[in-house]
C-alpha positions as CSV (number, residue, x, y, z in Angstrom):
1,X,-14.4,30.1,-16.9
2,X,-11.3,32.8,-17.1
3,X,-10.1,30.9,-14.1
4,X,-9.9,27.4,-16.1
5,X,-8.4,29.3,-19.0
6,X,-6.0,30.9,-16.7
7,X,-5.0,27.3,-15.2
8,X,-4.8,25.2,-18.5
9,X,-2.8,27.7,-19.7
10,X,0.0,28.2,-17.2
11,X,0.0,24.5,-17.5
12,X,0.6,24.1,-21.1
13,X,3.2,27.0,-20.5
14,X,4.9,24.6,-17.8
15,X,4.8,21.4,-20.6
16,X,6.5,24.0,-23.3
17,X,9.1,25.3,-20.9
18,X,9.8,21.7,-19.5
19,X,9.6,20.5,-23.6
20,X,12.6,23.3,-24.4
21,X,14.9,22.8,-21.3
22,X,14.6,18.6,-22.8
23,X,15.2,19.9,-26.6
24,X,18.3,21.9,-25.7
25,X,20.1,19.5,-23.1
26,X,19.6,17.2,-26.1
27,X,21.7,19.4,-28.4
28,X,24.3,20.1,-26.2
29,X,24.7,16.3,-25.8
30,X,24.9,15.7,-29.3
31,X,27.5,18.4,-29.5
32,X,29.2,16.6,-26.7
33,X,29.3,13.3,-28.7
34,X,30.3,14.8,-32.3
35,X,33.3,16.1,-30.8
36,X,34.3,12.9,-29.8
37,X,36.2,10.1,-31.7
38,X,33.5,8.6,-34.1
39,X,32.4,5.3,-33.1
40,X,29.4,3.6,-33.9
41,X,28.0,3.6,-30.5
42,X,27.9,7.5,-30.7
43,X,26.6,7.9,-34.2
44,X,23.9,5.6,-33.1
45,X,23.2,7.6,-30.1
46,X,22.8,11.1,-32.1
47,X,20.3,9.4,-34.2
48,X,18.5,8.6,-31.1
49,X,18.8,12.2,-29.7
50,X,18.0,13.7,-33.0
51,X,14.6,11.7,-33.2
52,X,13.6,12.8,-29.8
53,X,14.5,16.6,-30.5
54,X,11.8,16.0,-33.8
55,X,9.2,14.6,-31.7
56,X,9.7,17.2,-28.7
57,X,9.5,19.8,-31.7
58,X,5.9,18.5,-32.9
59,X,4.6,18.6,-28.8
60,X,5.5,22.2,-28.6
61,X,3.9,23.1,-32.0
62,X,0.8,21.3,-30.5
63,X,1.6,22.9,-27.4
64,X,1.5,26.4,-29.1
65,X,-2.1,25.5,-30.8
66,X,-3.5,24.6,-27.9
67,X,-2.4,28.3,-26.4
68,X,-4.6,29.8,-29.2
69,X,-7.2,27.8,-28.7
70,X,-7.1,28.4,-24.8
71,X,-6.7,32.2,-25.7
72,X,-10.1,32.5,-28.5
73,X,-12.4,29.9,-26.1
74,X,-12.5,26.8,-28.3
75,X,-11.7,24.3,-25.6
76,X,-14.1,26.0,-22.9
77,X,-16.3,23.2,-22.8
78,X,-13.4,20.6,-23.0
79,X,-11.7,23.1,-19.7
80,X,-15.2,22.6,-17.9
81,X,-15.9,18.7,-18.5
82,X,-12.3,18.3,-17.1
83,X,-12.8,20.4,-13.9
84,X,-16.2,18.7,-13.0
85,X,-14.4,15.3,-14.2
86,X,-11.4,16.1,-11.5
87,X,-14.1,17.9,-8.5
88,X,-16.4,14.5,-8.9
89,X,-12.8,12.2,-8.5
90,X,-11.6,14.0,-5.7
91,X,-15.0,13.6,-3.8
92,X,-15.3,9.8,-4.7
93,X,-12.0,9.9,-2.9
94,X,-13.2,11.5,0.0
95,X,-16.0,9.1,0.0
96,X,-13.7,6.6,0.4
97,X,-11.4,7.9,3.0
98,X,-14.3,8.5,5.4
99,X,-16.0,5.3,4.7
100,X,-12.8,3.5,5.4
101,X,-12.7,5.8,8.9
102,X,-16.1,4.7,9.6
103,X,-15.7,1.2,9.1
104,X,-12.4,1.4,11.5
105,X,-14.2,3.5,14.3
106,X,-16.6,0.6,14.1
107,X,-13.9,-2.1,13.6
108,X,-12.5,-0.6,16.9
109,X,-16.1,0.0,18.9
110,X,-16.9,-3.8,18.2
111,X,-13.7,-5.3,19.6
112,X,-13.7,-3.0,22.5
113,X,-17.3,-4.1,23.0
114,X,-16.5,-7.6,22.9
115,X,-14.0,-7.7,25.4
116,X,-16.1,-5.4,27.7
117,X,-18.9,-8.2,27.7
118,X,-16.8,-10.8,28.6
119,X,-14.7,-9.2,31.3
120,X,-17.8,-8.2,32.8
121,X,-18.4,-11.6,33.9
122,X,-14.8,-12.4,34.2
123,X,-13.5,-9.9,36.5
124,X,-10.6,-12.1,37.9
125,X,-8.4,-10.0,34.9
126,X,-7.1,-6.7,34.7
127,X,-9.9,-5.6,31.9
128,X,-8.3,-1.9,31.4
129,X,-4.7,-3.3,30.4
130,X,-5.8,-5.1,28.0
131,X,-8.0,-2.7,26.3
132,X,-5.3,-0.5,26.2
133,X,-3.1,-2.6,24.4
134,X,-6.0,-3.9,22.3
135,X,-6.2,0.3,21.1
136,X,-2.8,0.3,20.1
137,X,-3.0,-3.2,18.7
138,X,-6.0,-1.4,16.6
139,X,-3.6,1.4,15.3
140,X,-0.7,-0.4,14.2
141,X,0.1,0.2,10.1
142,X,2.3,-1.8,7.8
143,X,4.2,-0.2,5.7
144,X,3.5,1.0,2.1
145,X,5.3,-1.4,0.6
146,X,3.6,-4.0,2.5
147,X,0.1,-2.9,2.1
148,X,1.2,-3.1,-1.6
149,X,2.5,-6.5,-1.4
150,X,-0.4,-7.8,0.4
151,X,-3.0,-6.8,-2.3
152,X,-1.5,-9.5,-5.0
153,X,-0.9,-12.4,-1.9
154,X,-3.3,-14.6,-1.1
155,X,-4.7,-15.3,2.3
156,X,-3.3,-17.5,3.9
157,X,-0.3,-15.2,3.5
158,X,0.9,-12.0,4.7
159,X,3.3,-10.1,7.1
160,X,3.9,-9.9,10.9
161,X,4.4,-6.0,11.5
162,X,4.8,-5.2,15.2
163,X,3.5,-8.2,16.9
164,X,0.2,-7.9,14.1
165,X,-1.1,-10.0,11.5
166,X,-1.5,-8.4,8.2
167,X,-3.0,-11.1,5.8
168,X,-3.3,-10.8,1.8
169,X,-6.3,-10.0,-0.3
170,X,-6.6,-12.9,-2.9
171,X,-8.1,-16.0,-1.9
172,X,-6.2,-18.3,-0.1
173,X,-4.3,-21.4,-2.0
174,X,-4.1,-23.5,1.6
175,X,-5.3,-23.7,4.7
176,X,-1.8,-23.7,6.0
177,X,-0.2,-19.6,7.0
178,X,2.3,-18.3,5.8
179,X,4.2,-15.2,7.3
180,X,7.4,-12.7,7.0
181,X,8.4,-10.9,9.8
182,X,11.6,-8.5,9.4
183,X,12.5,-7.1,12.5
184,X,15.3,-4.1,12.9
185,X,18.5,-5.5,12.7
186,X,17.6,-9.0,11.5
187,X,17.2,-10.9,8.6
188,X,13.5,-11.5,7.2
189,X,12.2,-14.5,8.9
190,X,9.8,-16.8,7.3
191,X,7.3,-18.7,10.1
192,X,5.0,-21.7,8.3
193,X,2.2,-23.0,10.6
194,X,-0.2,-25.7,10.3
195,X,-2.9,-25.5,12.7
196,X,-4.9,-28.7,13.9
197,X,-7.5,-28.2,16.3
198,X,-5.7,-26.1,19.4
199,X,-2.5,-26.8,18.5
200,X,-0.2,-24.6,16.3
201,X,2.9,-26.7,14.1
202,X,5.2,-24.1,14.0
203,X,8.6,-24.1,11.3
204,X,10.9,-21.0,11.8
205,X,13.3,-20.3,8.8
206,X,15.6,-17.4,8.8
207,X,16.3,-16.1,5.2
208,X,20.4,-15.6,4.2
209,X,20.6,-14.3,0.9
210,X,18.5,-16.9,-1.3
211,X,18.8,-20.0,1.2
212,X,16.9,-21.0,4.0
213,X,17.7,-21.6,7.4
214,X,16.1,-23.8,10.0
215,X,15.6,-21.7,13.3
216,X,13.3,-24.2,14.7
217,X,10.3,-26.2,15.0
218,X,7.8,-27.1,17.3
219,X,4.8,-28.4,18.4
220,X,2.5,-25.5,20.6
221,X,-0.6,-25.1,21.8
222,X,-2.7,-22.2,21.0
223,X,-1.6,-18.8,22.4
224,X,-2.2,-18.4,26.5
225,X,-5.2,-15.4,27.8
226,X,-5.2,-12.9,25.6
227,X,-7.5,-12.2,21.9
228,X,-6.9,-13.2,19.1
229,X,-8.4,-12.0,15.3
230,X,-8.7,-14.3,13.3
231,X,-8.5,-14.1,8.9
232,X,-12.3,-13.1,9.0
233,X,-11.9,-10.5,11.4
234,X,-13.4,-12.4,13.9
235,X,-12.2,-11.8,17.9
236,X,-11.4,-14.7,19.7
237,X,-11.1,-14.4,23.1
238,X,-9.1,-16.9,25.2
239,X,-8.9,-18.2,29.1
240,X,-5.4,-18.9,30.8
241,X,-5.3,-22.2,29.7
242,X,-5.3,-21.0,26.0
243,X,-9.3,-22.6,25.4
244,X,-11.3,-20.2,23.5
245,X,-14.4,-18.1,24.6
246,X,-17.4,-17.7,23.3
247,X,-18.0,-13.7,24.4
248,X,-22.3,-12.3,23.3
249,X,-20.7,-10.1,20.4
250,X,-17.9,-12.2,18.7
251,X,-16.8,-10.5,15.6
252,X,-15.3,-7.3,14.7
């Protein structure tokens, strides 16, 4: 318990230095503006500062209470509920973190396990290469602000980040993709597809300040031997002449 004490009270020591260095760069700014030519503007802003000073004023008297109380034990049962309150919140986070680590590693086993099964009966391919770019496909991660971005879009929307799909989390509004893909030294370019059967109508537009710019737009088929993951996190697996396989384990 004299550790808790010890803690909540450098902390409320912290919040009433912190509360005085506010209070006097306050002063000296009111100072600052009462030696200037009156004006409205500055009268009104002394008010403001003035106010703030009386509210910082009534923290550090509550601050100072709270020192007592910390000092004769009267909060020690507040002190405790907060430190089992913070000890069970930063184990629900590691919960999560190795739940999400787990659910990877599988994410990862699956896929590799998947493509394993069907090279083994189609050896004509080099099956190594493409595992190895399948692992690094695995490890590629958006950035924050993307991951950020992507929780309020909905799915049939999302990012290209390094050659990877990245799709949003709220329930799609069309069957038809959108996707932005900024690369280094280029402006963001927006790619709409519509997908009909195995083939892929793609629209390129490159982004200039609010307009739009056709790039181009085409008519393809789907992509040539390679895999492919699909919005369900399903691995699609496809010959040389783009037509998809139907591999034992077909979902990651």
């Amino acid at each position: 318990m004299n550790n808790l004490r010890i803690a909540e009270k450098n902390k409320v020591l912290n919040d009433i230095k912190s509360k005085e260095t506010s209070f006097k760069r306050n002063e000296d700014t009111i100072g600052r503006l009462r030696s200037q030519e009156y004006s409205k503007f500055n009268e009104t802003q002394i008010d403001k500062l003035r106010q703030q000073n009386f509210d910082i004023t009534n923290d550090i008297k509550t601050l100072n209470e709270r020192l007592k109380d910390i000092q004769n034990g009267s909060i020690d049962d507040e002190l405790l509920e907060m430190s089992n309150k913070a000890i069970d919140d930063v184990k629900k986070k590691n919960d999560i973190k190795i739940k999400k680590t787990q659910e990877q590693t599988e994410y990862n086993k699956k896929g590799k396990d998947t493509l394993h099964q069907y090279y083994k009966n189609n050896n004509e391919y080099s099956e190594s290469s493409l595992l190895r770019e399948y692992d690094r496909w695995c490890n590629i991660t958006p950035p924050q602000y993307m991951q950020d971005n992507l929780k309020d879009m909905p799915a049939n929307k999302g990012y290209i980040w390094k050659g990877r799909k990245f799709y949003g989390e709220k329930k799609a509004v069309s069957k038809d993709e959108i996707m932005f893909e900024k690369k280094r030294g280029e402006n963001l370019h927006i790619i709409e597809t519509i997908t009909r059967g195995y083939y892929r109508y793609e629209t390129i537009y490159e982004k200039i300040g609010n307009e739009k710019r056709l790039v181009s737009k085409k008519e393809i088929p789907r992509e040539t031997f390679g895999f492919e993951v699909d919005k369900n996190h399903n691995l699609m697996v496809l010959d040389k002449d783009g037509n998809l396989m139907k591999p034992k384990m077909n979902s990651i």
